[in-house]
C-alpha positions in Angstrom: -8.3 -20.9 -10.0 -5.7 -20.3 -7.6 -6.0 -18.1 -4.6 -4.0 -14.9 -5.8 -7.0 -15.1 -8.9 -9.7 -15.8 -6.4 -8.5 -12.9 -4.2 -7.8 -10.3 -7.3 -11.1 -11.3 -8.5 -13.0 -10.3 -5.5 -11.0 -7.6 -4.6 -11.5 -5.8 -8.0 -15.0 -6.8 -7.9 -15.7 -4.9 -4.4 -13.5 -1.7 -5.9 -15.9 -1.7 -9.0 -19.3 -2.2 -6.8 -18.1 0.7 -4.5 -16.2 2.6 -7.4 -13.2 3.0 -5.0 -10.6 3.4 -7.9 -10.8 5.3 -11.2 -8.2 5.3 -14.2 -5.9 8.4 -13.4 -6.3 7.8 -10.1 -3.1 8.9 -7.9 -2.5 6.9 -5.0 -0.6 7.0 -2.0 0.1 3.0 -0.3 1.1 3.3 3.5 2.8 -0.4 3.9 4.4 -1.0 6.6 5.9 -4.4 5.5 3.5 -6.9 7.4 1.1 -9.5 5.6 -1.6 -7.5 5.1 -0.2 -4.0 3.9 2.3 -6.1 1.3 -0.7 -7.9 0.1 -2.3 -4.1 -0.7 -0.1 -3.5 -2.5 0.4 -6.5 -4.5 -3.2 -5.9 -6.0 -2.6 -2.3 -6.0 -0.3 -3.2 -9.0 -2.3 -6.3 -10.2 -4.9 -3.7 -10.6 -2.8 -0.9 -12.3 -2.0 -3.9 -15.0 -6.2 -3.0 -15.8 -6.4 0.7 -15.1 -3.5 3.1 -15.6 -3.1 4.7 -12.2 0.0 6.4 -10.5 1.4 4.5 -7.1 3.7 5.7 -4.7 4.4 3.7 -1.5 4.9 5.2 1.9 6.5 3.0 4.4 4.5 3.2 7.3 6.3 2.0 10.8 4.0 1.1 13.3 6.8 -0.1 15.8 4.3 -3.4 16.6 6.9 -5.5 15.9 10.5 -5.8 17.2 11.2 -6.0 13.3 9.2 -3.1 12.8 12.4 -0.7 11.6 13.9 -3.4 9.6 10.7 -3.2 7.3 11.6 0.0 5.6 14.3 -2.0 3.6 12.2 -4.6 2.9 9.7 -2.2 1.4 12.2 -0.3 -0.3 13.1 -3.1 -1.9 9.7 -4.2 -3.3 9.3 -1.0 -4.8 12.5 -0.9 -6.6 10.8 -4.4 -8.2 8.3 -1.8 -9.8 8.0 0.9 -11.4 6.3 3.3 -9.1 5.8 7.2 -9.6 9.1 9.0 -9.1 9.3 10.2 -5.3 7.6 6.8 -4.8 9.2 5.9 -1.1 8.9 7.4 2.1 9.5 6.0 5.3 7.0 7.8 8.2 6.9 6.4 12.2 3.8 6.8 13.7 3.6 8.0 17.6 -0.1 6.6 18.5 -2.2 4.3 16.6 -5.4 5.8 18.0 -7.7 6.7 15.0 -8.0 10.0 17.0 -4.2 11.3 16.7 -4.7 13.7 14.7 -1.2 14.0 14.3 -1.2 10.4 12.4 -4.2 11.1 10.8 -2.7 14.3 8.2 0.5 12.9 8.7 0.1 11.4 4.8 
């Protein structure tokens, strides 16, 4: 088993255990283009192969990087690779990335 199978297979087993995801689900992605967030939503759609669910990505730029405001494209791209629900981009730049902002918090 490679480790894309080893890492669906525990991902999907954790969303079961905790009953994170449900078919029908609607789900809004923030990816900012980084590692991590691209990864998310890689088995985001590995697991809407198993349970239909609708996904829409919102490009999330956290201006961390120099790169940061290149990403949009990037992400933009990936989802044009997919079929995704039909407003499925947005692009949103985040002032603070205190947990407390409560502007970034109900900006999604």
């Amino acid at each position: 088993m490679g480790i894309r199978e080893e890492t669906e297979k525990k991902v999907f087993a954790y969303i079961e255990e905790q009953g994170m995801l449900s078919a029908g689900d609607r789900i809004v992605a923030g990816v900012s283009g980084g590692a991590d967030s691209v990864c998310m939503l890689a088995l985001l759609l590995a697991w809407r192969e198993r349970r239909p669910l609708s996904l829409a990505v919102a490009h999330v730029n956290h201006g961390l990087r120099r790169e940061a405001g290149e990403d949009a494209g990037y992400v933009e791209e990936l989802c044009g690779r997919e079929p995704l629900v039909a407003e499925g981009f947005a692009t949103y730049k985040l002032k603070a990335l205190q947990p407390a902002n409560k502007e970034n918090n109900y900006l999604l």
